[in-house]
N, C-alpha and C positions, 0 to 999 in steps of 0.2 A: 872697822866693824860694821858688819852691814844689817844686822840685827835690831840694835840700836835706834839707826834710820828707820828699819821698816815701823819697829812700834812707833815712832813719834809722826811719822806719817800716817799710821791706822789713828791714831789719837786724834791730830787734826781733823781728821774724815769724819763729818758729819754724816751720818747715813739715815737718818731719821729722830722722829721726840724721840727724849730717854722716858720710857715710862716710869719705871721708878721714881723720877725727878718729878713728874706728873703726880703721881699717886701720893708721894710727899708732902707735895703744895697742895693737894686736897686734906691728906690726912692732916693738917696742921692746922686745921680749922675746926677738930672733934667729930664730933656726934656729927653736926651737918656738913661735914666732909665726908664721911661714911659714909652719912644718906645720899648724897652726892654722886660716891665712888660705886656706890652696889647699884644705884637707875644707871650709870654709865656702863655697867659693864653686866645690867640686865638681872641682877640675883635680884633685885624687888621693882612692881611692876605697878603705874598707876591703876588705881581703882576700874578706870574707864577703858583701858588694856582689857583688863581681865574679864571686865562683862562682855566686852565685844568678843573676847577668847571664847567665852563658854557659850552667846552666841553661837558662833560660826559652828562651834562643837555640835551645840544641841541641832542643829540647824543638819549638819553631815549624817549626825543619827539617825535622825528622822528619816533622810532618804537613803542612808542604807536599810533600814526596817522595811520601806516600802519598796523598795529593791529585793530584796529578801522574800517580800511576802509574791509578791508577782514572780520572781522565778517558783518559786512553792506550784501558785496555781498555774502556773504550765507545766510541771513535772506533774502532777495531777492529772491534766488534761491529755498529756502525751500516755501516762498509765489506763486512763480509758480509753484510748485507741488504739493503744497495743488489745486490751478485750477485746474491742469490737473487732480489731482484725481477727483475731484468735477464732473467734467466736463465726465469726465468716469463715474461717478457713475448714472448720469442722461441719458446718451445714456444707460448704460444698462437699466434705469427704461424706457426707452421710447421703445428699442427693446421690452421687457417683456411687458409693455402693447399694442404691435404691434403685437406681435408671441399670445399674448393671446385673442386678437381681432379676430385674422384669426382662430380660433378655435385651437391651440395649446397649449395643457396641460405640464405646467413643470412638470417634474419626479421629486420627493422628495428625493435629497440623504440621507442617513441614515437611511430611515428608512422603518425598512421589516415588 
């Protein structure tokens, strides 16, 4: 039976800690094996964790806000100079039909 073998061979096979055997010998201490088991495994977090956490947090906000507010004032700045183009582009079509009024022929560049 070669079955047999294989399981008593996987059995011997160490392949790393059993966690359960771990979490056992912690829980078998109560309350401060719990406290123990949840900072190991991160569900609760020292005090000085957490202000540095909200730290860095407040710290990110801050310069996406001002990120934020500086993309604003160039979308701003680029909407007044789409006007001022605009705003250019109509004086010249008003010159052009003013110079072409008084009898002034535009020259065609480019072309001979």
């Amino acid at each position: 039976m070669l079955i047999p073998e294989l399981l008593r061979l996987a059995a011997a096979e160490d392949t790393g800690p059993d966690v359960g055997k771990l979490i056992g010998q912690f829980a078998q201490y109560g309350v401060v094996g719990l406290i123990v088991v949840l900072l190991i495994v991160g569900v609760i977090v020292p005090k000085y964790v957490m202000n540095n956490l909200m730290a860095e947090k407040n710290s990110w906000r801050e310069a996406f806000e001002k990120e934020r507010a500086a993309h604003e004032l160039t979308r701003q700045q680029l909407a007044k100079a789409e006007e001022r183009g605009d705003v250019a582009i109509e004086q010249g079509k008003t010159l052009t039909a003013l110079l072409t009024g008084l009898g002034h022929r535009p020259e065609l560049h480019g072309s001979a």
